[in-house]
BAGU-606655 format. One line per 8 residues: number of its first residue (from 1); their letters; for each residue y, z, x of N, C-alpha, C, O. Coordinates in steps of 0.05 Angstrom, whole numbers, plus 5000, padded with zeros to 4 digits. Last residue first. Layout:
N
NUM = A = Y,Z,X,Y,Z,X,Y,Z,X,Y,Z,X ~ ... .
//
This chain:
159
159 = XXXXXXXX = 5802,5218,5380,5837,5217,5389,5840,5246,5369,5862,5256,5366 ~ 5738,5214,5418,5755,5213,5374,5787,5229,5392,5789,5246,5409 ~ 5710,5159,5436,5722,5181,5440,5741,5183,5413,5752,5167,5398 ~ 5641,5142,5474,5657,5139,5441,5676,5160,5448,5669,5178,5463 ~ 5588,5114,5495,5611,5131,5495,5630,5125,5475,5631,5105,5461 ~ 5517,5104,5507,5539,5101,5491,5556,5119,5483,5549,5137,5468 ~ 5478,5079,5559,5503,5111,5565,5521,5101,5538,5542,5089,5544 ~ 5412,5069,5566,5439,5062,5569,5456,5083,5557,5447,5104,5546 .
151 = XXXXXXXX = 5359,5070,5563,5371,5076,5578,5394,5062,5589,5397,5049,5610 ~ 5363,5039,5499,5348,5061,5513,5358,5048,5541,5364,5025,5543 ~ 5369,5020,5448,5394,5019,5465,5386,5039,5482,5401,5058,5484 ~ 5357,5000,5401,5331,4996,5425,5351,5002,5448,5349,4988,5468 ~ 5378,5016,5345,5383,4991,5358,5369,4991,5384,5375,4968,5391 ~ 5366,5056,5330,5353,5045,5322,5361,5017,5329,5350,4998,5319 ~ 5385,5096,5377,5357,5080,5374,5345,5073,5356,5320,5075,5355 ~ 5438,5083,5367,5433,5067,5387,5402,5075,5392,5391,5063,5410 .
143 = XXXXXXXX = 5441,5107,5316,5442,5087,5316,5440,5074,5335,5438,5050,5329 ~ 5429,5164,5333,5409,5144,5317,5416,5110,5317,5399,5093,5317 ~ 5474,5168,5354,5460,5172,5381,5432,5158,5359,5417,5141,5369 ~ 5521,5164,5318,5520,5146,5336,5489,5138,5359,5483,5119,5373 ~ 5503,5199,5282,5502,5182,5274,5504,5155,5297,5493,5133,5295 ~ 5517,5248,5332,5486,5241,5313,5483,5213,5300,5462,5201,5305 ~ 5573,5253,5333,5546,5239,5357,5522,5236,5345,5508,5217,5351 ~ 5575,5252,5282,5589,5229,5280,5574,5220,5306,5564,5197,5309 .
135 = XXXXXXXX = 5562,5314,5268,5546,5284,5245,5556,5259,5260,5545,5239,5251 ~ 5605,5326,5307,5580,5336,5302,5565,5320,5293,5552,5308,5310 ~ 5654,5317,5279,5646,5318,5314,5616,5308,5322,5607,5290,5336 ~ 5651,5345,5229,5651,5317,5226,5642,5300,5265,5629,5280,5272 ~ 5645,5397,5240,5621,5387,5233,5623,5347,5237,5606,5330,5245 ~ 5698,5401,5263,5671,5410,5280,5649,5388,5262,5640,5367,5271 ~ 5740,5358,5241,5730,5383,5239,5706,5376,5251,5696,5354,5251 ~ 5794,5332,5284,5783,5331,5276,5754,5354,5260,5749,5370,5278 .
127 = XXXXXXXX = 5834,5356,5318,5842,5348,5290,5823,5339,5274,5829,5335,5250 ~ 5837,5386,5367,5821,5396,5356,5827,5383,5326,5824,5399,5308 ~ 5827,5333,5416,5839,5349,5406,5826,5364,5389,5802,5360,5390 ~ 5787,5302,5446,5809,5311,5462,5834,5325,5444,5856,5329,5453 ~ 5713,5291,5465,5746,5308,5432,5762,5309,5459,5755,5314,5482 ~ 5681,5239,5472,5699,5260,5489,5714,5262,5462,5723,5245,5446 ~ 5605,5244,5470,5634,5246,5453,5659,5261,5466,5660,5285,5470 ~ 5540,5208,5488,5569,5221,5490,5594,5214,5478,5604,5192,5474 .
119 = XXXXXXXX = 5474,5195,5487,5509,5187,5469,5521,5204,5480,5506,5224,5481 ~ 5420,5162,5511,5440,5185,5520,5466,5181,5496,5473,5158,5491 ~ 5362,5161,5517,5371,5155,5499,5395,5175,5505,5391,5200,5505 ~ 5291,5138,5546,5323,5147,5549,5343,5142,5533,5348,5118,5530 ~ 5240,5117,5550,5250,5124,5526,5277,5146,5523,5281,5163,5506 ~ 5215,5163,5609,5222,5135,5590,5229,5146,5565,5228,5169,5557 ~ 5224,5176,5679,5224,5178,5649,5235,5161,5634,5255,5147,5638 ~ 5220,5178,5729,5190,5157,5715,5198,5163,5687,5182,5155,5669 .
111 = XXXXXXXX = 5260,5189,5760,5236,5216,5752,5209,5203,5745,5186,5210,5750 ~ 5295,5141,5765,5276,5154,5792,5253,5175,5777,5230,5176,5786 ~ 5311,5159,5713,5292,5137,5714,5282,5147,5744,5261,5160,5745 ~ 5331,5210,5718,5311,5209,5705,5298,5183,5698,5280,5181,5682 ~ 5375,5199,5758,5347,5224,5753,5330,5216,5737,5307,5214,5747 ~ 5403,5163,5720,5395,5149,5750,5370,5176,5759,5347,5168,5765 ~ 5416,5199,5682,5399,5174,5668,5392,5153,5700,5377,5133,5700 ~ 5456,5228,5707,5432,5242,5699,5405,5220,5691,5381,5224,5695 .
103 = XXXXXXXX = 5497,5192,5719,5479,5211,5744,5456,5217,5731,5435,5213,5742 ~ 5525,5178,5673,5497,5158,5696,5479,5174,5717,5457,5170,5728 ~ 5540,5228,5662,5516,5216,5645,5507,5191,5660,5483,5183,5658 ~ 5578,5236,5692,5554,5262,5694,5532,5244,5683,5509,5245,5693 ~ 5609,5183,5688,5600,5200,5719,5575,5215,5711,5553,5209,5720 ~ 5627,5206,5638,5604,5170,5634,5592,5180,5658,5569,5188,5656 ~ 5652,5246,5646,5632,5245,5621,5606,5234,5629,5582,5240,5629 ~ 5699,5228,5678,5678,5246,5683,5650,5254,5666,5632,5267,5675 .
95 = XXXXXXXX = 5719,5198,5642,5703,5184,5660,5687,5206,5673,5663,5203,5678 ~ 5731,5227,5594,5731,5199,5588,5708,5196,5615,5684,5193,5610 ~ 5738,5290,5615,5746,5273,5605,5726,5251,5608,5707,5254,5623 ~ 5721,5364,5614,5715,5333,5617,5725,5314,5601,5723,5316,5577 ~ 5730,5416,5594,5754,5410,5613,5732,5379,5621,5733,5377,5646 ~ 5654,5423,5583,5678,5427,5577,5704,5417,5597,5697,5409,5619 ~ 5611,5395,5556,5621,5390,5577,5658,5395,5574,5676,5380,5567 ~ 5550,5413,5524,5582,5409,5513,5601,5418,5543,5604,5441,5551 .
87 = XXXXXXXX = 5496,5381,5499,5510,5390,5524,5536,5388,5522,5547,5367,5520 ~ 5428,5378,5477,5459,5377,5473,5472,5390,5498,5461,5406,5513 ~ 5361,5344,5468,5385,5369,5483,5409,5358,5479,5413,5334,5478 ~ 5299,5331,5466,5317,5330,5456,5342,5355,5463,5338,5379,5463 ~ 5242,5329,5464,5252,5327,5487,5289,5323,5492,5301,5316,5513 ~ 5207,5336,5420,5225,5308,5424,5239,5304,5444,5250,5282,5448 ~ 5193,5389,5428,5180,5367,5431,5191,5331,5429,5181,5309,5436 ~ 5248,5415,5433,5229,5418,5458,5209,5390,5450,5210,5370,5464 .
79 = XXXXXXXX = 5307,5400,5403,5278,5396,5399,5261,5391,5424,5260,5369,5434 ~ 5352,5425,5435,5347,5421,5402,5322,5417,5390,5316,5429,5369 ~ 5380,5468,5477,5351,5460,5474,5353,5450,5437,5356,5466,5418 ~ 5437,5459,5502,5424,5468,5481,5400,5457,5477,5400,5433,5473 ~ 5494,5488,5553,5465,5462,5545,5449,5477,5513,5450,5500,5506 ~ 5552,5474,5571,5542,5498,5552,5509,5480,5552,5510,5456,5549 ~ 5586,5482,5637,5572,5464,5615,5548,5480,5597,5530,5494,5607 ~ 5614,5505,5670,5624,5510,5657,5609,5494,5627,5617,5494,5604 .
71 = XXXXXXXX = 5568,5504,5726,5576,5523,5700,5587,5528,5687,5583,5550,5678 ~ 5538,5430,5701,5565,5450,5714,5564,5479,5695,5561,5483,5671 ~ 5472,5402,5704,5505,5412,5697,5516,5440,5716,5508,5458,5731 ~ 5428,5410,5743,5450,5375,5745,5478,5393,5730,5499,5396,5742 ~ 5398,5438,5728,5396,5434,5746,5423,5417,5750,5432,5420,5773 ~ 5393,5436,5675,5394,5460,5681,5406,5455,5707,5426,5469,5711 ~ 5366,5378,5669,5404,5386,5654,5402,5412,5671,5416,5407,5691 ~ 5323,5386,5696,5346,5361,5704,5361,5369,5687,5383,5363,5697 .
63 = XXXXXXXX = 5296,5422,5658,5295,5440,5690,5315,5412,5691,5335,5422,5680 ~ 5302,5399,5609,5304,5416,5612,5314,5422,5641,5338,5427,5646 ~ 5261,5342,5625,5287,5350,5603,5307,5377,5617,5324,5373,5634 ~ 5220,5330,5644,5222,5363,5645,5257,5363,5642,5274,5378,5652 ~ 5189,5277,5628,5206,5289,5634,5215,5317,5633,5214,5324,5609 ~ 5162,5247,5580,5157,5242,5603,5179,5257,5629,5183,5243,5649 ~ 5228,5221,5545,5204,5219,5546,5186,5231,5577,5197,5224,5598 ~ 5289,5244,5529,5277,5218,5556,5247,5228,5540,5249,5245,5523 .
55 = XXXXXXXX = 5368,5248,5502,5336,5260,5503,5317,5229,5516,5323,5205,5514 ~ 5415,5277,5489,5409,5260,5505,5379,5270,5503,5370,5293,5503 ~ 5486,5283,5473,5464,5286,5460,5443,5262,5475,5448,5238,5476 ~ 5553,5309,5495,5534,5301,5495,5510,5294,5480,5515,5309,5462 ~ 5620,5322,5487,5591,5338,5480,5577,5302,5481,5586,5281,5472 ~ 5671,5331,5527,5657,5324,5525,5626,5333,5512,5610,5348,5525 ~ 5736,5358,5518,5720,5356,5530,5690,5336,5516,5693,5328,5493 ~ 5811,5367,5541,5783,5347,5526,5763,5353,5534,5762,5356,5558 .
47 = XXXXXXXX = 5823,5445,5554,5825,5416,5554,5810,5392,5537,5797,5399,5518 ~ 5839,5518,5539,5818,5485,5540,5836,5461,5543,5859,5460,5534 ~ 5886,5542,5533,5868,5548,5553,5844,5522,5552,5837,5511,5573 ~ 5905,5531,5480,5921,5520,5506,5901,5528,5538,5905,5518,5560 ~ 5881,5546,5438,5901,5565,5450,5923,5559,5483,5940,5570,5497 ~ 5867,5501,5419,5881,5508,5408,5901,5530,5430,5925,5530,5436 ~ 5813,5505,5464,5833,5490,5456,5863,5487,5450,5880,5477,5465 ~ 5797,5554,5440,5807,5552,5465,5830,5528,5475,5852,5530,5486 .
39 = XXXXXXXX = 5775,5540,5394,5798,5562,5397,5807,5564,5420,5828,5576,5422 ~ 5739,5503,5410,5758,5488,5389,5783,5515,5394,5806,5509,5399 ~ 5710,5538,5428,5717,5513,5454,5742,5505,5440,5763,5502,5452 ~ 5684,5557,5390,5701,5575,5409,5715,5554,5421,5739,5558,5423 ~ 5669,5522,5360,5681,5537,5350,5698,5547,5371,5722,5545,5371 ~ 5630,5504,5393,5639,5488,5383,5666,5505,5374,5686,5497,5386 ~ 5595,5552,5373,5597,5543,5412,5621,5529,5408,5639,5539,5422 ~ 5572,5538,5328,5597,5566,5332,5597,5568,5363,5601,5590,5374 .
31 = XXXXXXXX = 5548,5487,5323,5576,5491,5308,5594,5517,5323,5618,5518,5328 ~ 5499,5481,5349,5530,5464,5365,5559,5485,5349,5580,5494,5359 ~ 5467,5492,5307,5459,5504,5344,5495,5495,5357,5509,5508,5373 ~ 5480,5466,5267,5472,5497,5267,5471,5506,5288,5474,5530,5290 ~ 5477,5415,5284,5504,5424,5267,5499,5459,5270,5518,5474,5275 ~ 5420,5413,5293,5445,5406,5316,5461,5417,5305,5466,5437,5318 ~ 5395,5427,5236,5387,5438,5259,5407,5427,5283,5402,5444,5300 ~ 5417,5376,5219,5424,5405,5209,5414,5423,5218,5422,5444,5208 .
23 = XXXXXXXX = 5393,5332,5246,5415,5336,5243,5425,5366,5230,5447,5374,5237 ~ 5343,5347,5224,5348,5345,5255,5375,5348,5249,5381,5372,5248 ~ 5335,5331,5165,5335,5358,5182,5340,5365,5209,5341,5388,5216 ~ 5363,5276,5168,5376,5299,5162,5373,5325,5169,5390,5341,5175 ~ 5313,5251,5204,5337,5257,5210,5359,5277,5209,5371,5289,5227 ~ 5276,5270,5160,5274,5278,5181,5294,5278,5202,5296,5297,5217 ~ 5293,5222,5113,5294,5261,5116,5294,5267,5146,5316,5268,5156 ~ 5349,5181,5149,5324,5186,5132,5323,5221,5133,5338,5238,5143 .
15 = XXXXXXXX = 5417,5150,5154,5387,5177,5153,5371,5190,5138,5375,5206,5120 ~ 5429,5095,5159,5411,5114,5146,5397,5126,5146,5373,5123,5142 ~ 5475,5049,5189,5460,5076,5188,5450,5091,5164,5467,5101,5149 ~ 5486,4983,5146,5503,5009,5165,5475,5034,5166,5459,5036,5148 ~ 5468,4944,5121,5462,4940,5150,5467,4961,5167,5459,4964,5190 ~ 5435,4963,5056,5454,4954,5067,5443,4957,5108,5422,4966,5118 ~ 5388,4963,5007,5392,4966,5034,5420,4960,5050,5415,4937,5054 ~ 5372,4965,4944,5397,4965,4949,5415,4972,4989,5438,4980,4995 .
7 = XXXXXXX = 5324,4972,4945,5328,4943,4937,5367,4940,4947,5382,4921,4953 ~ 5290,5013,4993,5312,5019,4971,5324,4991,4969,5334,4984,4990 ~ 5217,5009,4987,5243,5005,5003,5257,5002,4973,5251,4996,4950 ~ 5153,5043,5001,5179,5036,4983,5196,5032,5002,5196,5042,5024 ~ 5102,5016,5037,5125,5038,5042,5150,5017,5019,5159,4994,5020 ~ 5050,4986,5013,5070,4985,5019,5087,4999,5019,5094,5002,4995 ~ 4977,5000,5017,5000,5000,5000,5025,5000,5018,5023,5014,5038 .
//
């Protein structure tokens, strides 16, 4: 039997269930980290910075972010078996971002890891809301695999 399809498909992103629960599991782990960075911001003590979402196959994920970020970089384990992690790169701009994120995707092809999948988001203010920050690297980081956009670096920055 044939997997239903919605007659009414369009070409833009759709997240399926499993997405959504992934996604609301990130929004829950990112939001009150997110929060502070956003008050710091505000308070003139932060700068732009950079959140991440990056996950490889075949790879100790984990010990290469642990290892590779800065201490001022927050990491988040999202899904151990999907191999799946967040990373909120604080006082980073635009090119320091793309810098950390070829470095890490040049590790982990030398490592033998496959099925690389990196997005990054530089905020450089706080006008946008957390969650919208949030759903928007998600929607971008599905959409570059459902487009086969594996080991490559898609950057995006919200003004």
């Amino acid at each position: 039997m044939d997997k239903r399809k919605s007659l009414r498909h369009r070409d833009n992103i759709r997240f399926k269930g499993n997405d959504i629960t992934l996604a609301a599991k990130i929004v829950e782990k990112l939001s009150s980290t997110m929060d502070i960075v956003y008050y710091l911001m505000n308070r003139g003590d932060g700068h732009s910075f950079v959140l991440m979402l990056v996950s490889a196959k075949n790879i100790d994920m984990a010990a290469l972010l642990e290892r590779e970020k800065r201490d001022t970089d927050i990491l988040f384990e999202i899904d151990k078996e999907e191999s799946l992690y967040a990373l909120i790169c604080q006082d980073t701009r635009i090119d320091g971002g793309y810098y950390f994120a070829e470095r890490l995707l040049q590790h982990m092809e030398i490592d033998g890891a496959e099925d690389i999948y990196c997005t990054d988001i530089e905020i450089r203010t706080t006008n946008h809301e957390i969650k919208f920050v949030i759903l928007k690297l998600i929607e971008i980081y599905m959409k570059s695999k459902e487009d086969g956009r594996s080991n490559e670096i898609v950057f995006k920055s919200l003004n």
